[in-house]
C-alpha positions as CSV (number, residue, x, y, z in Angstrom):
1,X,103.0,-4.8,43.3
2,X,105.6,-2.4,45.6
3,X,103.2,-0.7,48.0
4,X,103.6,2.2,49.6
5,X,104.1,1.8,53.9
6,X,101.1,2.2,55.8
7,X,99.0,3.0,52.5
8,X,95.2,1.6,53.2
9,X,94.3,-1.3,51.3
10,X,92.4,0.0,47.7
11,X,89.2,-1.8,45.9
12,X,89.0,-0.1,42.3
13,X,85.5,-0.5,41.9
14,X,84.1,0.0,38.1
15,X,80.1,0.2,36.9
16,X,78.4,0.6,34.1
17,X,77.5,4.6,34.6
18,X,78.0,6.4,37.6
19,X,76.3,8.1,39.7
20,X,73.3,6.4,38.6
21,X,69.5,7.2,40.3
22,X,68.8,3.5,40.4
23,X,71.8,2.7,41.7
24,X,71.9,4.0,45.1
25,X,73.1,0.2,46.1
26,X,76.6,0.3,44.8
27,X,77.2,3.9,45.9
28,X,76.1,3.1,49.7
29,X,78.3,0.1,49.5
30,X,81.3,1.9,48.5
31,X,80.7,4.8,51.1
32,X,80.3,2.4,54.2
33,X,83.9,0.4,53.0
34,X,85.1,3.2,53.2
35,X,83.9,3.8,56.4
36,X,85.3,0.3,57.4
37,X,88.7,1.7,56.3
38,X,88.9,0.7,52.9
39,X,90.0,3.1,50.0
40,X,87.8,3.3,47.0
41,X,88.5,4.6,43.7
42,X,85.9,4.5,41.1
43,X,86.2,3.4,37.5
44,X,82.8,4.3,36.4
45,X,82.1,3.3,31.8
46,X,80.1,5.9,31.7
47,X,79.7,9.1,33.3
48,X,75.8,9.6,33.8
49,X,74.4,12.8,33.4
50,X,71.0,13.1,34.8
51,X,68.8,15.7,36.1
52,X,68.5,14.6,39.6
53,X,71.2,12.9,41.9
54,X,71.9,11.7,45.3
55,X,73.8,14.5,47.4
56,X,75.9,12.2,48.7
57,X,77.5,10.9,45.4
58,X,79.0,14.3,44.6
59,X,81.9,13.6,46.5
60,X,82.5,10.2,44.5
61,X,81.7,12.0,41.6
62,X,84.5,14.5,42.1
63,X,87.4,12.4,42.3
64,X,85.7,9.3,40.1
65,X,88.3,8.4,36.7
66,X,86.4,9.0,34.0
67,X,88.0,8.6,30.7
68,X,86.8,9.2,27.3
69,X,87.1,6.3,24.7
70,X,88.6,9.2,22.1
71,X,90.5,11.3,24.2
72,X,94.7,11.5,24.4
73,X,95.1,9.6,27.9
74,X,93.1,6.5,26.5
75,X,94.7,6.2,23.5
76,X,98.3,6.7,24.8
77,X,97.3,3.7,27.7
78,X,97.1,1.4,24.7
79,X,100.2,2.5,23.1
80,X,101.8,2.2,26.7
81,X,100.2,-1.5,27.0
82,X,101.5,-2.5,23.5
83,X,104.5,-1.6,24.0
84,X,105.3,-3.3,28.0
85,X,103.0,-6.5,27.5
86,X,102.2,-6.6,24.0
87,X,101.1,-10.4,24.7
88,X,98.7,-9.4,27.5
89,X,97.2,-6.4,25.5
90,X,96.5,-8.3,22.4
91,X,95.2,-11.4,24.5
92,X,92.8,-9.3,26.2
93,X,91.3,-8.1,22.6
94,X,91.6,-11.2,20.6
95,X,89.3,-12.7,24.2
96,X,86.9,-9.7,24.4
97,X,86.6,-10.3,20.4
98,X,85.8,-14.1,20.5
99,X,83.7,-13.9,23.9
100,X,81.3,-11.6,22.3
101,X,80.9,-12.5,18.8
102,X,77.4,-14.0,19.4
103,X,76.0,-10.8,20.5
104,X,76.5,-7.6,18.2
105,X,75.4,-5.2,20.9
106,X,77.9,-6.9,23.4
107,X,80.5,-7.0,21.1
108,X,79.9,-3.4,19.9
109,X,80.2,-2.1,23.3
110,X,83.7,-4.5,23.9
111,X,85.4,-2.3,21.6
112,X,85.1,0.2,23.8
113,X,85.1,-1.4,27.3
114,X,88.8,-2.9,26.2
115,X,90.8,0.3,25.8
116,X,88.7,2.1,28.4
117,X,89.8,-0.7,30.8
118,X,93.7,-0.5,29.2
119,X,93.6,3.4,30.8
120,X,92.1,2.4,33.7
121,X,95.0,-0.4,34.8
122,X,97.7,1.7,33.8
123,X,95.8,4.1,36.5
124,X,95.2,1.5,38.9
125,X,98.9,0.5,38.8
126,X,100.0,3.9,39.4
127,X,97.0,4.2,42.4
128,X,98.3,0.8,44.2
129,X,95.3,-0.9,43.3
130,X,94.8,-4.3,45.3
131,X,91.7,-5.3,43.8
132,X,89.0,-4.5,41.7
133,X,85.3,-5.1,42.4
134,X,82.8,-4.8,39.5
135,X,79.0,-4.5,39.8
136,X,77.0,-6.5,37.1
137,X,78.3,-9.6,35.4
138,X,78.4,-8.0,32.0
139,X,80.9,-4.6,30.8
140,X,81.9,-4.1,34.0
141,X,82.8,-7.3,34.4
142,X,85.3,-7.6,31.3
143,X,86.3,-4.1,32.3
144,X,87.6,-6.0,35.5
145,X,89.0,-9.1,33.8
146,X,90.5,-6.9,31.1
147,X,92.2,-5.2,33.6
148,X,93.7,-8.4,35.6
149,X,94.9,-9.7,32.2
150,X,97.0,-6.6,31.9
151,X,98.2,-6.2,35.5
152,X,97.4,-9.0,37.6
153,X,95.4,-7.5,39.6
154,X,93.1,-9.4,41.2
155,X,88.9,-8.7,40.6
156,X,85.8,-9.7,41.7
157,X,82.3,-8.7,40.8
158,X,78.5,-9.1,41.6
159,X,75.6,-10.4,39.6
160,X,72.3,-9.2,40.2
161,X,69.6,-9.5,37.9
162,X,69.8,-9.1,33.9
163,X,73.4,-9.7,33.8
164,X,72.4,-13.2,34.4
165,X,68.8,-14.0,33.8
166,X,69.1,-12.4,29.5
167,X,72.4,-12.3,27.9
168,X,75.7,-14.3,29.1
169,X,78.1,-13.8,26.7
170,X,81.8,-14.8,28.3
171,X,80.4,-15.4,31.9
172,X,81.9,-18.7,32.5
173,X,85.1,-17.1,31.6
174,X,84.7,-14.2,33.8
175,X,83.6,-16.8,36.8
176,X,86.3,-19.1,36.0
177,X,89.0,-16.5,36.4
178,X,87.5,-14.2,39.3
179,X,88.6,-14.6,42.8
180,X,85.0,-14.8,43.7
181,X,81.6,-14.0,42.6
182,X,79.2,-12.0,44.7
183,X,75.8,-13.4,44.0
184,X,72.9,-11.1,45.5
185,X,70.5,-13.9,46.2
186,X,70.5,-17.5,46.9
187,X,68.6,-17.5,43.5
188,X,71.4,-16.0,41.7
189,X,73.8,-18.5,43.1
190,X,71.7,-21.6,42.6
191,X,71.3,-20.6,38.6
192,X,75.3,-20.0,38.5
193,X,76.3,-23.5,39.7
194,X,73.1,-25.0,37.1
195,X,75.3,-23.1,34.7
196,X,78.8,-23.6,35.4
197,X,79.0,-26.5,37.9
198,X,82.2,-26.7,40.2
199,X,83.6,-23.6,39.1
200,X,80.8,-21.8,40.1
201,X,80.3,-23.8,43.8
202,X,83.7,-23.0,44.6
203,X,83.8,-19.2,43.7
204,X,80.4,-18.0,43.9
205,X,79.2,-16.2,47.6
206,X,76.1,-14.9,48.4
207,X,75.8,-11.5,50.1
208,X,73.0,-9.8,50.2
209,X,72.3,-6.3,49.1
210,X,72.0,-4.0,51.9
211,X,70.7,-1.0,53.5
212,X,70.9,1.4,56.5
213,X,68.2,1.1,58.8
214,X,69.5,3.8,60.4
215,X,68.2,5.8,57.5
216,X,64.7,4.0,57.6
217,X,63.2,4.4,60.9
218,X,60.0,2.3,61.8
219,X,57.3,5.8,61.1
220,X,54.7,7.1,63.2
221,X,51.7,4.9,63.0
222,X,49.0,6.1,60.3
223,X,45.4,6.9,61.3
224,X,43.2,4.9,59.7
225,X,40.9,6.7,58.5
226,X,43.0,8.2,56.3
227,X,43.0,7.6,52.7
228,X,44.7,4.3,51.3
229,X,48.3,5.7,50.0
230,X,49.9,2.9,48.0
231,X,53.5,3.8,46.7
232,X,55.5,1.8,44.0
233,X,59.4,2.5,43.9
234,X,61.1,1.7,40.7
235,X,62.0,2.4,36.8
236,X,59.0,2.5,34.8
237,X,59.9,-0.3,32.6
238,X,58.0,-3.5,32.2
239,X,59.9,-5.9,34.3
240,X,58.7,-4.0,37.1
241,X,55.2,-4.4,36.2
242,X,53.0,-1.2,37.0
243,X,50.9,-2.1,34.6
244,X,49.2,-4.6,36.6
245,X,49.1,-2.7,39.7
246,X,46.9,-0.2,38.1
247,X,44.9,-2.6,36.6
248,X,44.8,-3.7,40.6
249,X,43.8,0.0,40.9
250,X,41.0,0.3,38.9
251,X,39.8,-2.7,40.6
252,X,40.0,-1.2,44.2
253,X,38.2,1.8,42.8
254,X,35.6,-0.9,41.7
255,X,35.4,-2.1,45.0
256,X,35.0,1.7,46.2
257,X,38.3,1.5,48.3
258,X,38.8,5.2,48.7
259,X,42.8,5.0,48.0
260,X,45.5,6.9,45.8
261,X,48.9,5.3,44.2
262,X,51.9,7.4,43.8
263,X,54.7,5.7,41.1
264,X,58.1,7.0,42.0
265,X,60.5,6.3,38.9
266,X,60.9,7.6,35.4
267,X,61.6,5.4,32.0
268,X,60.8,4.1,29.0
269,X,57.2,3.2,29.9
270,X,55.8,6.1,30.8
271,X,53.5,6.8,27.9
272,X,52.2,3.7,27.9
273,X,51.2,4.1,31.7
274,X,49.8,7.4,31.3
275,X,47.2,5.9,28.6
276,X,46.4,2.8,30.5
277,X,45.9,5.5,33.9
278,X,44.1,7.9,31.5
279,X,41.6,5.2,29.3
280,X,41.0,3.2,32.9
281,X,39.6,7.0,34.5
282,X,42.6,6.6,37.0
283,X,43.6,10.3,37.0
284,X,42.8,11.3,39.9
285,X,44.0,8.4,42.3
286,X,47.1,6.9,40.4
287,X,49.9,9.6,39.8
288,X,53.3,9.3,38.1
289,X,55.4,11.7,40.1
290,X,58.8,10.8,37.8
291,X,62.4,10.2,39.7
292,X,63.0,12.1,42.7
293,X,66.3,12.1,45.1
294,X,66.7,9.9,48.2
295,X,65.5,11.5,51.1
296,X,62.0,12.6,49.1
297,X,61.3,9.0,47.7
298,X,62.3,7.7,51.9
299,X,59.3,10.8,52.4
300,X,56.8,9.4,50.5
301,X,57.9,5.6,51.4
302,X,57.1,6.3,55.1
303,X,53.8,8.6,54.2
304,X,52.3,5.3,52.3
305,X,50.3,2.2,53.8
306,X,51.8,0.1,51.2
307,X,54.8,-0.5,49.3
308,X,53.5,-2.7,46.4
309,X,56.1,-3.7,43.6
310,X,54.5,-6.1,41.1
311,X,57.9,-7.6,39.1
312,X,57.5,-9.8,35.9
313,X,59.3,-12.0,34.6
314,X,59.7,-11.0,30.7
315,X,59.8,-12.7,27.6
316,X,63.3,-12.7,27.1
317,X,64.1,-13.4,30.8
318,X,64.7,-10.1,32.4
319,X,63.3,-9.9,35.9
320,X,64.5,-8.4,39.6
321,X,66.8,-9.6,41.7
322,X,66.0,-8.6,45.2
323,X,64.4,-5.0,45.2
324,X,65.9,-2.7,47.2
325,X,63.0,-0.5,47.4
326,X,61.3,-3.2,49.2
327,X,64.4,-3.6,51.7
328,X,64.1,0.4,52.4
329,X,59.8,0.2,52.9
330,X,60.3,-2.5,54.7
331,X,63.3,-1.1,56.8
332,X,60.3,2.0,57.9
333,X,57.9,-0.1,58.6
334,X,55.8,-0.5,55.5
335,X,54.2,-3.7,55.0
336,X,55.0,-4.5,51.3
337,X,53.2,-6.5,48.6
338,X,55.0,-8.2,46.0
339,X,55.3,-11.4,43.7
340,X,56.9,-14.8,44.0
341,X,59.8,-14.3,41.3
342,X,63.5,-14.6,41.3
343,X,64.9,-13.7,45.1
344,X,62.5,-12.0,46.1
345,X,60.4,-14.8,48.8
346,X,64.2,-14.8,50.0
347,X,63.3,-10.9,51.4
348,X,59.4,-11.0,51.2
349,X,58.1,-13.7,53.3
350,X,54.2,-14.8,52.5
351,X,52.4,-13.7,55.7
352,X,55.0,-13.3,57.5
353,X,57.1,-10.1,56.4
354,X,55.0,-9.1,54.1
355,X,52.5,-10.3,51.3
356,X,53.4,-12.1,47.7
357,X,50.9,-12.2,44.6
358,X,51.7,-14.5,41.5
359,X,52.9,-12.1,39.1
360,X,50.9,-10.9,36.3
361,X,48.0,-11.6,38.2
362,X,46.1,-7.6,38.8
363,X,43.1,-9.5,40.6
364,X,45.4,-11.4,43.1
365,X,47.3,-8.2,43.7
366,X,44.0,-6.2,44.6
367,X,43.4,-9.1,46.8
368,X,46.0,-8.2,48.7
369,X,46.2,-4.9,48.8
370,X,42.6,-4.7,49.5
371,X,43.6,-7.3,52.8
372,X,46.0,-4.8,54.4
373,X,43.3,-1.6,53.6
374,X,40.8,-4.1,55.4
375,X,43.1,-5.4,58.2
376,X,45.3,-2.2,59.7
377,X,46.5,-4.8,62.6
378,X,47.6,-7.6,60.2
379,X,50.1,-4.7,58.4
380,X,51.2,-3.7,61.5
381,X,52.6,-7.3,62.0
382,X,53.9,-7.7,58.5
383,X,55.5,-4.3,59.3
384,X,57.3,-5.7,62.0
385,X,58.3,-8.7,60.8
386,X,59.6,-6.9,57.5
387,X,61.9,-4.8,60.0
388,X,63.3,-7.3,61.6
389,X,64.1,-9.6,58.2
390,X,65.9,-6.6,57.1
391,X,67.5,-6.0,59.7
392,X,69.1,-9.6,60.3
393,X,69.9,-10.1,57.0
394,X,69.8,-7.2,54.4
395,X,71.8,-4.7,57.0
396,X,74.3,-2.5,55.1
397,X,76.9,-2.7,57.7
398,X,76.7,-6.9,57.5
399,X,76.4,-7.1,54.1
400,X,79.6,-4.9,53.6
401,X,81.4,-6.3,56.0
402,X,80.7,-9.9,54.4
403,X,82.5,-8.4,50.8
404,X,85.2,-6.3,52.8
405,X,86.1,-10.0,54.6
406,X,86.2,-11.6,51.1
407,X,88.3,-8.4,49.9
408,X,90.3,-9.5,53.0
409,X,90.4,-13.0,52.3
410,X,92.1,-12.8,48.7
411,X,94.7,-10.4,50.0
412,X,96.0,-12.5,52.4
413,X,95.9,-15.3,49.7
414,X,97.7,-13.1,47.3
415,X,100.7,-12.8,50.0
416,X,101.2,-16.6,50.0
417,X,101.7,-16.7,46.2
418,X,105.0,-15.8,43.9
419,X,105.6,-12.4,43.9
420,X,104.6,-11.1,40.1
421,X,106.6,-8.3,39.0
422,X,105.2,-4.9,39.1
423,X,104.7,-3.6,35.4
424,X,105.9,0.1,35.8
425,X,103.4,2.8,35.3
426,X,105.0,6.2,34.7
């Protein structure tokens, strides 16, 4: 690819839907390359419409590529595509096609990641695109390797959670043919190489999530005669198992704990959480206070004595990877409860940053939390600790400066190879 002189190298980083609420992680990571001095352009699938978003995405918001699957730009990328590498563009449906058979819904949703990703390279091309960076091993991955097969561009991308623990269709293929993998735990990288072996040891790098502790400041210490606050962060959705911690609740109210528990997050459980709260008599000390923007759930994170986050494993394998709620309670100072799945002992270590409950187990839990309502000095400690783990190792500035050395890494690699010729964009 020609580039233009003294034009910043550019990541073209792609997601399922943008800006997402839940998604705070990729956004923060793309705003601090750029503050390293990377350019970003974003290639979101969806555009997400939602009620309440972070201030700070606006800006990416405003200058994101957004295409529409039936719109006049999309369908004249495929037309420009079949025309200039008519091998490439039918390669790239006949693999999407065949990688995807096995699952309907992922094949469904290939026929319209392929021509979304044939508008996005031509744009890319045109944009100077060095790489692209996809986040979740699933559509935005084939979005990426779509778009390499038609330009040569280079991509990478990063599994977290249910991209890898429920449905793999074409992953292999996707690792084989990435410059790297990003994996978010040493969990995630460990299952890779079980699946794929060499190829996967060779490509596959862990880097760790991150977040700014500038952002979460160690809070004023809490008197403690105060009442108990317990906060949970996260989608109301049952891998993230609320339902157990108010099972946990009711039996602290048993135990006449005076306490209240605030669940920040909105989804598709939230009826059945309101019955369980309302047939258990919970109304008054467990409240469902729906999705709120950054700075009020960091608000009600550093108001709390407790950040508990009971994750499940569920039936079909779909499960955390590493919370970042728990990186941002812990980041203020929060001692945190949690359970022993996926990467999460990687962040959360027993009784020593913070405390971990089998999951599915509401009486273990309320153990726990009952220990830290008992002992104020032990969740002081734990608080401490849980700073300083983050800090080490699940900083924002490391961790993107880890990728943006990878990023780095495969440039200079790209340099040593046969120049490919540029595939004209106008």
């Amino acid at each position: 690819m020609n580039r233009t002189p003294h034009c910043p190298r550019t990541v073209a980083y792609t997601m399922s839907r943008f800006p997402k609420l839940t998604e705070t992680f990729i956004l923060i990571e793309m705003l601090e390359l750029e503050r390293q001095g990377v350019r970003i352009e974003v290639f979101p699938l969806i555009r997400e419409r939602a009620p309440v978003q972070h201030a700070e995405a606006q800006a990416m918001v405003d200058r994101a590529h957004y295409a529409a699957l039936l719109s006049r730009p999309t369908l004249e990328a495929q037309i420009y595509w079949l025309l200039r590498r008519p091998a490439a563009y039918l390669r790239a449906w006949w693999r999407a096609v065949r990688g995807n058979l096995s699952s309907p819904k992922f094949l469904s949703r290939a026929l319209i990641v392929v021509p979304k990703a044939a508008y996005a390279a031509r744009r890319m091309v045109e944009l100077e695109v060095d790489h692209v960076h996809a986040h979740y091993a699933t559509h935005p991955a084939l979005f990426a390797y779509v778009v390499n097969l038609l330009t040569g561009i280079p991509y990478s991308f990063t599994v977290h959670a249910h991209d890898l623990y429920v449905e793999r269709p074409m992953l292999g293929e996707k690792v084989a043919n990435a410059s790297f993998v990003v994996a978010i735990s040493e969990f995630n990288r460990r299952m890779l190489i079980d699946l794929y072996g060499s190829t996967a040891a060779e490509r596959v790098i862990v880097v760790h999530c991150g977040i700014d502790p500038t952002l979460f400041r160690p809070r004023e210490r809490r008197n403690p005669n105060e009442q108990f606050t317990i906060v949970c962060v996260g989608s109301l959705a049952g891998y993230k198992g609320q339902r157990y911690l108010i099972d946990a609740c009711a039996r602290l109210r048993d135990r006449r704990i005076p306490f209240r528990c605030l669940l920040v997050g909105e989804g598709e459980d939230r009826p059945h959480l309101e019955a369980q709260i309302r047939d258990l008599g919970l109304d008054q000390q467990v409240i469902l206070m729906g999705a709120l923007p950054r700075h009020r759930v960091s608000k009600v994170v550093r108001e709390a004595d407790v950040m508990a986050l009971p994750s499940v494993v569920m039936p079909n394998g779909k499960m955390e990877g590493i919370p970042v709620a728990l990186m941002e309670a812990m980041a203020s100072e929060v001692p945190v409860v949690a359970t022993s799945i996926s990467g999460i002992p990687e962040l959360v270590r027993d009784g020593e940053t913070g405390l971990l409950a089998p999951q599915r187990d509401a009486a273990a839990l309320a153990d726990a939390l009952e220990r830290l309502y008992a002992d104020r000095e032990l969740g002081r400690r734990l608080a401490t600790a849980g700073r300083q783990r983050v800090l080490q190792e699940f900083n924002l500035e490391r961790s993107v400066s880890q990728l943006r050395v990878l990023f780095e890494q495969d440039w200079r690699s790209l340099e040593k190879r046969p120049t490919v010729q540029p595939v004209e964009a106008s």
